[in-house]
Each structure stands twice: as structure tokens, then as C-alpha cells.
C-alpha positions, 0 to 999 in steps of 0.5 A: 497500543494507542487508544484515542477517545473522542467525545461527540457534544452533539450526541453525548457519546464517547467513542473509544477506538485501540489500535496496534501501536504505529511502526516508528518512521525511521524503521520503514524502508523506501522502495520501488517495486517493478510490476506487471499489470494486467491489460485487455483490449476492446478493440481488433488488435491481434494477439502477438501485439497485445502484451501487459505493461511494466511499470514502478511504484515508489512507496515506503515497505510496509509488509509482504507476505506469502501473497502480497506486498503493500507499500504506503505512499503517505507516512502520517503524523502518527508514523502509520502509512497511508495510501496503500498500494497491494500488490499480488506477489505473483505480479511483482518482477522486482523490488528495489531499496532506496 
């Protein structure tokens, strides 16, 4: 658990905030994930020319569940991720390791 303390002079306050402990950095693995977007069009486009669009994001694994996989775009100076990116699983066609 790491627990920062923050003392605020202006107002005399002492802030304590915990949080799990950070995954070290060397136990993230880079990815990229190829996944399918949503897309709607506002305009007369017929149907059977309107289809949604693949696309890849790169980012370091940070958890996937049952519904989703997040990846992190920023490793901070504390070995946590930042930038996080959820995905729905059902829209995720692949995921690649690096």
C-alpha cells in the first residue's frame, strides 16, 4: 500500500490519501489491440454502404476481465498507468503482444 500525506499551509489540513500498491513497470506487457468502432451516419448514405471501422491502439496491459480490457498509454513516474483506454470485449477483434 502506498500512502501519500499532503499538508495544505493555507488551510492547515492534512490530507491522507492510500492506494494498492503500483504494478512495477517491467511487469507490463505492450500490446496493440484491433477493434471495431461504432459509426452512425447523419446523412442519405444507404445501408449496405455504411459498415463500422477497424482500427489499433497501441498501450501497455493493464487488466481484462469478463467485459473489458483496459490498456494504459502513459506509465507514470510511480509504475502506475495512466491514459486509460476500456475497451468492451465484445468489440475487441484481436490482441497482439509486442
Amino acid at each position: 500500500m502506498v500512502i501519500n500525506i499532503d499538508r495544505h499551509h493555507s488551510h492547515d489540513l492534512l490530507m491522507v490519501t492510500s492506494r494498492p500498491d503500483p504494478i512495477q513497470k517491467e511487469e507490463w506487457k505492450l500490446v496493440t489491440i484491433k477493434w471495431t468502432d461504432i459509426i452512425q451516419t447523419s446523412d442519405w448514405t444507404p445501408a449496405n454502404e455504411v459498415s463500422c471501422p477497424e482500427l489499433i491502439s497501441v498501450g501497455w496491459l493493464v487488466s481484462q476481465d469478463d467485459k473489458e480490457i483496459k490498456i494504459g498509454g502513459t506509465i507514470g513516474e510511480d509504475d502506475a498507468p495512466y491514459g486509460i483506454t476500456a475497451f468492451p470485449k465484445g468489440c475487441v477483434l484481436e490482441i497482439n503482444f509486442i
